[in-house]
DOMI-632931 format. One record per residue: x, y, z of N, C-alpha, C in turn; residue in three letters. Coordinates in Angstrom, 2 decimals. Example, Ala and Ser with C-alpha at 12.3 -4.5 7.8 and 13.67 -1.06 7.14 Angstrom:
<pts>
13.19:-5.69:7.80:12.30:-4.50:7.80:13.20:-3.30:7.80:ala $
12.85:-2.25:7.08:13.67:-1.06:7.14:12.90:0.03:7.87:ser $
</pts>
This chain:
<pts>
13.30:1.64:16.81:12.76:2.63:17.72:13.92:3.48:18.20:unk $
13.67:4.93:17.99:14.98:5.74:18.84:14.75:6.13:19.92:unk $
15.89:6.70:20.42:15.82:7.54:21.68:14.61:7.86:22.20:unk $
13.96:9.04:21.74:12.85:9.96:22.05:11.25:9.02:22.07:unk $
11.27:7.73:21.20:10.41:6.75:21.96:10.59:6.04:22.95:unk $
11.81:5.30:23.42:11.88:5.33:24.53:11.79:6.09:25.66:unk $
12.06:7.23:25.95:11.77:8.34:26.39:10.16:8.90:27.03:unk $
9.63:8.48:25.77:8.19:8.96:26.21:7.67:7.38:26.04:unk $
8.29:6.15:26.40:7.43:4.84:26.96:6.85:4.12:25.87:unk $
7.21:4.44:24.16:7.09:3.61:23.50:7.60:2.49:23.91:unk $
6.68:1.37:23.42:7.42:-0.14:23.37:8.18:-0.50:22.17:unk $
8.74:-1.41:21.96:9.72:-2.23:20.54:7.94:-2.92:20.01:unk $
8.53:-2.86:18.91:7.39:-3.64:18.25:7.59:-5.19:18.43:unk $
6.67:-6.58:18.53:7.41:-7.57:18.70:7.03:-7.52:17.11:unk $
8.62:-8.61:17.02:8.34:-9.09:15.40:8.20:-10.94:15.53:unk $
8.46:-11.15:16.63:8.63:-12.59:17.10:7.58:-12.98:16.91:unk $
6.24:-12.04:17.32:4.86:-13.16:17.09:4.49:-12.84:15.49:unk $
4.61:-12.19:14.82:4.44:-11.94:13.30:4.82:-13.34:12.44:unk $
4.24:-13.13:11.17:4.27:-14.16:10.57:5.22:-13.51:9.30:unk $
6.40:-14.36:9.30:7.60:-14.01:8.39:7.13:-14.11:6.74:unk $
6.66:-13.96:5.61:6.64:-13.60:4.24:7.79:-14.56:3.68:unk $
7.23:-15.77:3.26:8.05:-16.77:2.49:7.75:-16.53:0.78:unk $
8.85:-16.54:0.47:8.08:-16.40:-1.15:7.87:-17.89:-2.17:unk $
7.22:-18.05:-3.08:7.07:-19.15:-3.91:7.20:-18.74:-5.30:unk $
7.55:-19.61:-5.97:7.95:-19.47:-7.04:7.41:-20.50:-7.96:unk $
6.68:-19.20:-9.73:6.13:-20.22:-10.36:6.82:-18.96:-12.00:unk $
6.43:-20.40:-12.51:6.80:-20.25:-13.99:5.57:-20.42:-15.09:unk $
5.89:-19.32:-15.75:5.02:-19.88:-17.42:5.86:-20.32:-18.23:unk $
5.31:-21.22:-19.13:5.70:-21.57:-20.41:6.80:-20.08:-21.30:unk $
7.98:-20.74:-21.39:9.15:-19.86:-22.11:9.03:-17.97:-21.55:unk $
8.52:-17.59:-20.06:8.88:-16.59:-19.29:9.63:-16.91:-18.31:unk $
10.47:-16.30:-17.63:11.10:-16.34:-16.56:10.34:-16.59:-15.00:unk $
10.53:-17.54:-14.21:10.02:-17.52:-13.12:9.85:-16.38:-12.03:unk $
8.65:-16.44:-11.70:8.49:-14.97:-10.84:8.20:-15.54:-9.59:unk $
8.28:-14.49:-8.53:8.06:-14.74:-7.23:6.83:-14.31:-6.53:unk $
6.70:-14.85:-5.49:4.65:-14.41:-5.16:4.87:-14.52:-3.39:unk $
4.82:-13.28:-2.98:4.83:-13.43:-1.30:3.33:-13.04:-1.27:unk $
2.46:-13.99:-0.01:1.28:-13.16:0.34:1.32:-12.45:1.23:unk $
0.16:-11.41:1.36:-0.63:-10.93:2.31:-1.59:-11.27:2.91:unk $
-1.84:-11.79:3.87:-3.37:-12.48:4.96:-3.77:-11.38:5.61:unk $
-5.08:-10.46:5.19:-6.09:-10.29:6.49:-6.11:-10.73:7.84:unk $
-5.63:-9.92:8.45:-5.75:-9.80:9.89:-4.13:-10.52:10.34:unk $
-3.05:-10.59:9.99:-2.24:-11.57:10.18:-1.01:-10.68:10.40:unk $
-0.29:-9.96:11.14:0.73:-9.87:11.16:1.73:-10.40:10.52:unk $
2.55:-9.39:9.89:3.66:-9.96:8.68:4.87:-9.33:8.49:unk $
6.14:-9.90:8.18:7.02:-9.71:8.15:7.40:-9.62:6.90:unk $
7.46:-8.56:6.10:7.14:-8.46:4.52:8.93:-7.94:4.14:unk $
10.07:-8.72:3.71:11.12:-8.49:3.42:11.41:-7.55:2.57:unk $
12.07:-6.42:2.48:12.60:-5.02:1.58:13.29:-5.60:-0.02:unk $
14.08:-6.58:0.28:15.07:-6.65:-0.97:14.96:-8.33:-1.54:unk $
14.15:-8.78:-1.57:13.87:-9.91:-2.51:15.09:-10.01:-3.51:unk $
14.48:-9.30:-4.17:15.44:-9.62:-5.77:17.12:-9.94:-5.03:unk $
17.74:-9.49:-3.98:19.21:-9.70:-3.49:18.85:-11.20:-2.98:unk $
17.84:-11.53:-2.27:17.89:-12.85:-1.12:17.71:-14.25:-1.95:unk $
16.89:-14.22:-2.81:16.40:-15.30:-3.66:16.83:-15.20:-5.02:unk $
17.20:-16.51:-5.48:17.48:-17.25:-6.99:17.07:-18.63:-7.14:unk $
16.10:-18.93:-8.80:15.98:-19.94:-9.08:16.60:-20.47:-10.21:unk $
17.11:-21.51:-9.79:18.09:-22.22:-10.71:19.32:-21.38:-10.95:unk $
19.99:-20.79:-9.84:21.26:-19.62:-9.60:20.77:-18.72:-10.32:unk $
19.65:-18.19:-11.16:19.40:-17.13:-12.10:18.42:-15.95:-10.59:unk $
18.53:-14.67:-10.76:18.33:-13.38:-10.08:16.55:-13.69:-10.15:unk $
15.48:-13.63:-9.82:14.17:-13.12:-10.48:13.91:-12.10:-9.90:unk $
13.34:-11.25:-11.58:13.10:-9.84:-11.45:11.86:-9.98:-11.16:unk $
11.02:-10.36:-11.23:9.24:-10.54:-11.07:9.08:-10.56:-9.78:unk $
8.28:-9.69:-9.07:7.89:-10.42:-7.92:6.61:-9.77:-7.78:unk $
5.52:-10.45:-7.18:4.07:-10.08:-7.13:3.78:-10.38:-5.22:unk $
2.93:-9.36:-4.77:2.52:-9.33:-3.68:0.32:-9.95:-4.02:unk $
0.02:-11.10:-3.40:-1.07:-11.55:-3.28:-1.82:-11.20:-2.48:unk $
-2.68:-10.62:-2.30:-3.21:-10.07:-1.15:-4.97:-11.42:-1.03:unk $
-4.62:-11.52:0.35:-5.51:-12.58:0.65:-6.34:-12.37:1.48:unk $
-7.98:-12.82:1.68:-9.13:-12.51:2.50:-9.14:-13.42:3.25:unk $
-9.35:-13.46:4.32:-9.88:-14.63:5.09:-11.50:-14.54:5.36:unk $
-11.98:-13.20:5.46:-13.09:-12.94:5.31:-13.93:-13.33:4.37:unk $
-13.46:-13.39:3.26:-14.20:-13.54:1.87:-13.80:-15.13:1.54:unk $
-12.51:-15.61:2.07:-11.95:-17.13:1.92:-11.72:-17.10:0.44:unk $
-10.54:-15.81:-0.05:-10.43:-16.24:-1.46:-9.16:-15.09:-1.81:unk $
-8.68:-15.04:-2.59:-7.40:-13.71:-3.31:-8.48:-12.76:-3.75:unk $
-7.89:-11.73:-3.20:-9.25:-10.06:-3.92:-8.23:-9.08:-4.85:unk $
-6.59:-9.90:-4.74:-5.78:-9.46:-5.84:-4.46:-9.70:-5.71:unk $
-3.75:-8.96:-6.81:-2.32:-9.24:-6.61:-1.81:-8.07:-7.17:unk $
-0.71:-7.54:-6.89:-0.03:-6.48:-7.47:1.97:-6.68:-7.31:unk $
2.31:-5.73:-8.36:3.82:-5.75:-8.51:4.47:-5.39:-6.93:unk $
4.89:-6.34:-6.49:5.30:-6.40:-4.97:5.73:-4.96:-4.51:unk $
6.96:-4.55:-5.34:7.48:-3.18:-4.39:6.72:-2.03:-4.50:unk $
5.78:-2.32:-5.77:4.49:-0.96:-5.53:3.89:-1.20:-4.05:unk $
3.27:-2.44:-3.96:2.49:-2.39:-2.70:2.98:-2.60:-1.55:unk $
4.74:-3.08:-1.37:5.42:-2.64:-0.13:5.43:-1.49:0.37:unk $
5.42:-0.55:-1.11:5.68:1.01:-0.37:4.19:1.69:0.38:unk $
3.01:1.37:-0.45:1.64:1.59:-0.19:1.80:0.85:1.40:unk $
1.92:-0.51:1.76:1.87:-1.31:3.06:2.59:-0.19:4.40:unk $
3.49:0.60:3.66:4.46:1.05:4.69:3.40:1.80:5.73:unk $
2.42:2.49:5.41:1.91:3.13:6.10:0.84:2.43:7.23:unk $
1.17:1.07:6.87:0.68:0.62:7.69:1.35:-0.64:8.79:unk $
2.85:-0.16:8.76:3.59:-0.27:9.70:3.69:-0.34:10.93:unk $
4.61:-1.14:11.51:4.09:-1.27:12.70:5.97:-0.85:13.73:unk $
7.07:-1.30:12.29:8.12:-1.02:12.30:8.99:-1.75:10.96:unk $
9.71:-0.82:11.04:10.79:-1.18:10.18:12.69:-1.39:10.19:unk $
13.23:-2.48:9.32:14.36:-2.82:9.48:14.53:-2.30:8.84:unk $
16.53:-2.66:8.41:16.72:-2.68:7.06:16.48:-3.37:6.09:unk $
16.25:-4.57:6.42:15.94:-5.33:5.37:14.49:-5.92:5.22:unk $
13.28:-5.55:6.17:12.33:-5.83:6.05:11.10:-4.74:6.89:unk $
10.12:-5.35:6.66:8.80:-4.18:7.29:8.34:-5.06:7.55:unk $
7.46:-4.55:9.11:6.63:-5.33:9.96:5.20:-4.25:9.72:unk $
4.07:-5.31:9.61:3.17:-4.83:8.95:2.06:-5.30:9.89:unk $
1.16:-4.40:10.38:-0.03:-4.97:11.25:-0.80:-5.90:10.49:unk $
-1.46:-6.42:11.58:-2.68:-7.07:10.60:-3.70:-6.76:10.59:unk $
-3.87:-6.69:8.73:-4.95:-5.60:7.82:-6.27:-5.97:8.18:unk $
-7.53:-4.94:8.24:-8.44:-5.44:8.02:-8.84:-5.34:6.43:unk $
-10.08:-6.38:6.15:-10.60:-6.32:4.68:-10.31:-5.05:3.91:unk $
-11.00:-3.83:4.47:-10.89:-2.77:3.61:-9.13:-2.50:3.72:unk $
-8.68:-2.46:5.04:-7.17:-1.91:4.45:-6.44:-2.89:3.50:unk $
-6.78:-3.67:3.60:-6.44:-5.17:2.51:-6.34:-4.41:0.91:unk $
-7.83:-3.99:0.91:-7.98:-3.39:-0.01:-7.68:-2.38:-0.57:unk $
-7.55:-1.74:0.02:-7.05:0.14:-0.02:-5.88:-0.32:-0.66:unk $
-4.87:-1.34:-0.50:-3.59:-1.38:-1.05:-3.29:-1.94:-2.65:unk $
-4.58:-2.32:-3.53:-4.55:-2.52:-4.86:-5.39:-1.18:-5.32:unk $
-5.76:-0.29:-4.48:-6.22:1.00:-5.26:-5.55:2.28:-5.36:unk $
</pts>
């Protein structure tokens, strides 16, 4: 937040009550292991910028990383997409941003959705 929001009585965003974006990691048969952070409906999230720098499996870099987007409404995955496509799509639904990560409101169903179209 700069100057000129403070100024006119913006608040800091909290990131403390948000829910931080852990990633997991899975493998196929003779491909390289990829990485899978979700997204939860309605959940405040702390969705990290630079993956590929923070995480390695088995000391090796992974280039893969997939963003899951999850319903709680529906109680099921409504998709998944190549993570930094849909970080940049998520941005607009910001709440603030670091350098090294984005704080992301929590989506409803359709904005859930809006972000694999």
């Amino acid at each position: 937040m700069g100057l000129f929001d403070k100024l006119k009585g913006k608040k800091a965003a909290d990131w403390t009550s948000a829910y931080t974006a852990a990633p997991k990691f899975y493998e196929k048969p003779g491909v390289e292991p990829f990485g899978v952070i979700t997204l939860t409906e309605e959940t405040k999230t702390v969705l990290p910028k630079f993956l590929q720098n923070q995480y390695r499996v088995d000391g090796k870099a992974v280039s893969e990383w997939k963003l899951v987007l999850v319903s709680i409404t529906k109680n099921m995955v409504i998709g998944d997409m190549e993570y930094f496509t849909a970080l940049k799509k998520a941005e607009k639904y910001s709440l603030d941003s670091k350098q090294d990560a984005l704080l992301v409101k929590g989506l409803s169903l359709s904005e859930l959705e809006s972000l694999k179209g």
